[in-house]
C-alpha positions in Angstrom: 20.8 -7.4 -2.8 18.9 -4.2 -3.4 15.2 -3.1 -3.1 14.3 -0.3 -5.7 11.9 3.1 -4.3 9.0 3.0 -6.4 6.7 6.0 -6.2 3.6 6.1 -4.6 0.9 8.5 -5.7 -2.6 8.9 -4.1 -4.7 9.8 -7.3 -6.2 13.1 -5.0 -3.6 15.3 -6.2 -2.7 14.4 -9.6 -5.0 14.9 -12.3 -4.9 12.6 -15.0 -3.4 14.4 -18.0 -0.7 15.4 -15.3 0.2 12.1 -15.2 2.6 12.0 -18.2 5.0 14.4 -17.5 5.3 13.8 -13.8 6.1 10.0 -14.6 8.8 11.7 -17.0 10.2 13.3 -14.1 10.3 10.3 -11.8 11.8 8.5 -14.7 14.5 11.0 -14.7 15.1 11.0 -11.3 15.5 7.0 -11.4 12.2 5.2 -10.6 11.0 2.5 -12.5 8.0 1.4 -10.6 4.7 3.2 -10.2 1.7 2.3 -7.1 -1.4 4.0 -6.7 -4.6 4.0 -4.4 -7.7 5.4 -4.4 -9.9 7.0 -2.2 -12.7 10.0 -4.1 -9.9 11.0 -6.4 -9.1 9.0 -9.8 -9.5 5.3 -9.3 -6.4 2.5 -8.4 -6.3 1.7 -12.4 -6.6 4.6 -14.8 -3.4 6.5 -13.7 -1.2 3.4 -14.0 -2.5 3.5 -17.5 -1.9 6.6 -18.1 1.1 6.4 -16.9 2.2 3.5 -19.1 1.3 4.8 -22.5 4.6 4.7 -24.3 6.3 3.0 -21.1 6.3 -0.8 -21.2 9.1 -0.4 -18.7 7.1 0.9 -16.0 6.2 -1.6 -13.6 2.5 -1.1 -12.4 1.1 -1.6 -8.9 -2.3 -0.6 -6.8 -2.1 -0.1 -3.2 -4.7 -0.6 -3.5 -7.9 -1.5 -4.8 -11.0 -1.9 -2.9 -12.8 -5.3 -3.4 -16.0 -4.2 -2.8 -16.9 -0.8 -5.0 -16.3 -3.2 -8.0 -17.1 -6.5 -8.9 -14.3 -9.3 -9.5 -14.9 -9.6 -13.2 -14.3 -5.6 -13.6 -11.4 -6.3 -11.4 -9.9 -9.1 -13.7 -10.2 -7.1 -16.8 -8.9 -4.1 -15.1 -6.0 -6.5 -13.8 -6.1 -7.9 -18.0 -5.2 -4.2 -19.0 -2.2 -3.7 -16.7 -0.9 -6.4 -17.5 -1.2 -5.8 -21.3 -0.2 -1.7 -20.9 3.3 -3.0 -19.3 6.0 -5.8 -20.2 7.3 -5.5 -16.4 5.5 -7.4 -14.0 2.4 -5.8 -12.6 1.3 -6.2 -8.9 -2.6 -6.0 -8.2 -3.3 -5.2 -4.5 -6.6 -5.5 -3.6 -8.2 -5.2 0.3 -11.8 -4.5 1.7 -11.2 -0.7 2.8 -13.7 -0.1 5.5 -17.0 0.5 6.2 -16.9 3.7 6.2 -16.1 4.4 2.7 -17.5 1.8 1.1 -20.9 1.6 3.0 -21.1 5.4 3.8 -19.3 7.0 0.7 -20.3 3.8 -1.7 -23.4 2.5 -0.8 -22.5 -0.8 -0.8 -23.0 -3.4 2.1 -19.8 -4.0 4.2 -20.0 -7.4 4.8 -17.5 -10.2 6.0 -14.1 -8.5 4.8 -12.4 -11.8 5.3 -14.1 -13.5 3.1 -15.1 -11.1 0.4 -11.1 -10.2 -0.2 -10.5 -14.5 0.2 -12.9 -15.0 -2.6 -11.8 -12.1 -4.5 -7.9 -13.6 -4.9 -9.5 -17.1 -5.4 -11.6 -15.8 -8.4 -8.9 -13.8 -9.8 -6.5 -16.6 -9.6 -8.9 -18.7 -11.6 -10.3 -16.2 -14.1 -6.3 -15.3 -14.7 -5.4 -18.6 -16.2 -7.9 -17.9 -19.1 -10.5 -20.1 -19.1 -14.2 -20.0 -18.2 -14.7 -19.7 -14.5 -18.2 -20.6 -12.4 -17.8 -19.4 -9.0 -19.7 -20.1 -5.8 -19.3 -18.4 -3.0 -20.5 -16.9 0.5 -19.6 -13.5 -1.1 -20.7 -13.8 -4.7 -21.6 -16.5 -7.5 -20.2 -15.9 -10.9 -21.5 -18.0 -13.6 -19.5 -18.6 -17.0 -17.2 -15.7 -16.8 -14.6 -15.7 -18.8 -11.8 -13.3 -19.7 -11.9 -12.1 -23.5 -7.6 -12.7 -23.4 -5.5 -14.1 -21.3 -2.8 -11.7 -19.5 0.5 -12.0 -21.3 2.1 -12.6 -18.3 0.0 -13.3 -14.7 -0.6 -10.4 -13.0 0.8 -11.0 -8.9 -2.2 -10.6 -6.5 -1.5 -8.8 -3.2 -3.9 -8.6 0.1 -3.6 -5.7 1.7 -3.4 -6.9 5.8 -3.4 -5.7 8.8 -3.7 -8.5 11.4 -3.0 -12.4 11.3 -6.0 -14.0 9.6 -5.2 -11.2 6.6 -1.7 -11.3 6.6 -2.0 -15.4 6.7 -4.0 -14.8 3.3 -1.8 -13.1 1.7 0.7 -15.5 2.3 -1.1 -18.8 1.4 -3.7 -17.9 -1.6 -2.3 -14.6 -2.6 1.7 -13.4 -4.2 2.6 -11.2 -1.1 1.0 -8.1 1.0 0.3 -4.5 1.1 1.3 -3.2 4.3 0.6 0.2 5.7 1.3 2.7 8.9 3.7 0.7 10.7 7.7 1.1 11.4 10.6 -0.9 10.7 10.0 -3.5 14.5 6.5 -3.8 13.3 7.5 -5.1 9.6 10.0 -7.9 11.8 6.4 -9.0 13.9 3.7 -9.3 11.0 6.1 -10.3 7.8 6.6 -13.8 9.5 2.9 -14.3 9.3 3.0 -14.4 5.3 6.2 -15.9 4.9 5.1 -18.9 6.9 3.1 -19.6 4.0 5.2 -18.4 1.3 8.7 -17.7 1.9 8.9 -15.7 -1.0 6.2 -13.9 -0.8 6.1 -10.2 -1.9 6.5 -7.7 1.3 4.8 -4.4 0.3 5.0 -1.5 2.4 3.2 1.8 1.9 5.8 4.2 3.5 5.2 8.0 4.2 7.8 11.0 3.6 6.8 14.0 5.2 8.8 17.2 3.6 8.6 20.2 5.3 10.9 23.5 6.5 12.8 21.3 9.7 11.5 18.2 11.5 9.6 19.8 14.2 7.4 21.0 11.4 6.9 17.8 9.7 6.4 16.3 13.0 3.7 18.2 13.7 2.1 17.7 9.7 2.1 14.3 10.8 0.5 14.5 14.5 -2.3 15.6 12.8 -2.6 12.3 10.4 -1.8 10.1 13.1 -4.8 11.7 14.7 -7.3 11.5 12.3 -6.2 7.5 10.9 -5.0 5.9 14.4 -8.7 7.1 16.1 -10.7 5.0 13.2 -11.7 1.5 14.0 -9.6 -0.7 12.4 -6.4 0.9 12.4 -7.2 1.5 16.2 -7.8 -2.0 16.6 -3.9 -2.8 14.2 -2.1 -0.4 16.6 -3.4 -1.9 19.7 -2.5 -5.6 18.9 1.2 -4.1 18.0 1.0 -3.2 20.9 0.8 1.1 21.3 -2.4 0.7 23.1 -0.8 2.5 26.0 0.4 5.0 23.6 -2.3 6.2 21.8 -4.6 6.1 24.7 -4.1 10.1 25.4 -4.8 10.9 21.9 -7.6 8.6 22.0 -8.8 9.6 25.0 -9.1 13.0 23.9 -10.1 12.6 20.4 -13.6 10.4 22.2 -13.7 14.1 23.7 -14.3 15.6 21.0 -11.0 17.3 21.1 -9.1 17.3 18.3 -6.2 19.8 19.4 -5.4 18.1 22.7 -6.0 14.5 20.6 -2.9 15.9 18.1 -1.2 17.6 21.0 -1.3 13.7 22.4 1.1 12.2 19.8 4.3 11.6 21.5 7.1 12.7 18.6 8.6 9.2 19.3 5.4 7.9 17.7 5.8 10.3 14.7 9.2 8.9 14.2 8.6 5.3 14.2 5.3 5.6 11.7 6.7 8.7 8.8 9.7 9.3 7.4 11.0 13.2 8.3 14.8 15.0 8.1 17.0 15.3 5.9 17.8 13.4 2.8 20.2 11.2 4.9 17.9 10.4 7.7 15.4 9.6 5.4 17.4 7.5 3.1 18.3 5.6 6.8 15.0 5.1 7.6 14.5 3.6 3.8 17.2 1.1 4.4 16.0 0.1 8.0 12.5 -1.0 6.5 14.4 -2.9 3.6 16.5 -4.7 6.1 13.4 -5.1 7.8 12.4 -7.4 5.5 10.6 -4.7 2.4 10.6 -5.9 -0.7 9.4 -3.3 -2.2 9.3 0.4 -0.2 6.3 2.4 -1.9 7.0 6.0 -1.3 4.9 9.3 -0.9 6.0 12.6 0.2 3.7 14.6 1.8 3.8 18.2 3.2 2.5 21.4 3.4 3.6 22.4 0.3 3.5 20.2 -2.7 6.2 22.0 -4.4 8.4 21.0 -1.6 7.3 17.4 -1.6 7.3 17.0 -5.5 11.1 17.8 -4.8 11.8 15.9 -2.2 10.6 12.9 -3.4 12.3 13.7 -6.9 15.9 14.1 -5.1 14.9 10.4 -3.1 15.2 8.9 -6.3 18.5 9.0 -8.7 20.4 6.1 -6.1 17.5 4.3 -7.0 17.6 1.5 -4.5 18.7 0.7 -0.9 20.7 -2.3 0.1 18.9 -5.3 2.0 20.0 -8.8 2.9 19.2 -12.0 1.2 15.4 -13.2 2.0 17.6 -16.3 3.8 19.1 -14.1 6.2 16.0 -11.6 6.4 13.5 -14.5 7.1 15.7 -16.4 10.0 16.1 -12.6 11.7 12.2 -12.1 11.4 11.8 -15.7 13.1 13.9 -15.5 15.5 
């Protein structure tokens, strides 16, 4: 079996009327499948539909969208529109962000993650099948809402999860998870928690390129991201329960410090290598396939680098093979538990 790259774009870079003629270009060079997120660039939703016009082909995904800086009607009716822009299947991955950005850029309470993103895939699962939903709930109540169409086909709802209670959502009362900054052994320790409840669940995995002059340079493009995501609270808290707690205690240590040089000097390269992607095409493609037989079903990828240029080529030249091989989810699923 085989598990297509789709492209992942960040909606920082890209401005909207780009959007069109770079998804020619990844067309060209093979993809079929498109993923955004958001952060204070363009939002999860309007470049996929950009990117669809003319394209019914395209299959559509956010990595994701935040429950909170929108309510779960506007998220249904943005999740009505992908569905309607494409004839593929479209994937809608939602997840709570964090408190920084959506109290402290936002404004917006942060309040019980769990449980808003719970009740978010519960209402979306309702309000999908067409009918008039009144919800209750420690997050929100919804009263008579009701979608003006139903999606011509069900858009898949993915929870973007970090530790058990999250990634055990995503595989009980959601279609599969968005996954993020974490290597090949780490897909084998958390993908068992969702397929417990779904065994064929979707396994979504954000994956990072970095494309720069040699690999000592994009090693040291990514110390510096590792440094600045790894020292926040909750992906802090993921890395510890995986277990680098050991690991990233220099870099933490000095980053508490207040320095931010010794805190990227701290990253051991054998930590770059297990969390990006760097070398040549070959080693990259490699590391592609070790994720996929890690038990991806869909790699999500985004080159990054100092120079965009470079990336924009990289990523280009990743694509024309298309896909990477991977066992049946049989075979994947008794390696995971075993």
């Amino acid at each position: 079996m085989t598990a297509r790259p789709a492209v992942g774009m960040t909606g920082a870079d890209e401005r909207l009327s780009q959007v069109g003629g770079l998804v020619e270009e990844f067309a060209a060079a093979g993809y079929r499948e498109l993923w955004t997120s958001e952060l204070t660039g363009s939002d999860a939703f309007a470049p996929l539909l950009a990117a669809s016009a003319g394209r019914p082909w395209l299959r559509l995904g956010t990595a994701v969208a935040s429950v909170f800086t929108r309510s779960p009607g506007l998220l249904a009716m943005q999740s009505l529109s992908l569905a309607e822009a494409s004839a593929e299947p479209v994937f809608v991955g939602v997840g709570a962000s964090s408190e920084a950005v959506v109290a402290g850029w936002h404004g917006v309470p942060f309040r019980r993650p769990y449980t808003r993103v719970a009740d978010t895939v519960r209402f979306l699962r309702e309000a999908f099948e067409g009918g008039r939903v009144t919800f209750r709930s420690a997050s929100f109540d919804i009263d008579g809402f009701r979608l003006a169409r139903t999606p011509p086909h069900r858009p898949r709802v993915l929870v973007a999860a970090l530790r058990e209670k999250m990634l055990r959502l995503a595989g009980t009362e959601a279609d599969g998870v968005v996954l993020n900054w974490l290597s090949p052994d780490d897909v084998r320790k958390v993908a068992p928690f969702v397929l417990d409840g779904d065994p064929d669940a979707e396994i979504v995995a954000r994956l990072f390129v970095v494309a720069a002059a040699d690999r000592q340079s994009a090693r040291e493009y990514a110390r510096r991201h590792i440094a600045g995501y790894l020292n926040s609270g909750v992906y802090a808290a993921y890395h510890a329960w995986l277990g680098r707690g050991d690991v990233l205690e220099p870099m933490a240590r000095a980053w508490r410090a207040g320095d931010r040089r010794g805190a990227v000097a701290a990253v051991p390269d054998s930590l770059v290598d297990e969390l990006f992607l760097t070398g040549d095409e070959a080693q990259v493609r490699a590391g592609l396939a070790d994720y996929v037989g890690a038990g991806v079903t869909r790699p999500v990828i985004s080159v990054i680098g100092p120079d965009p240029g470079l990336a924009r080529a990289v990523l280009l030249r990743l694509g024309p093979s298309g896909t990477v091989d991977r066992q049946p989810r049989s075979a994947q699923n008794n390696q995971l538990r075993g």
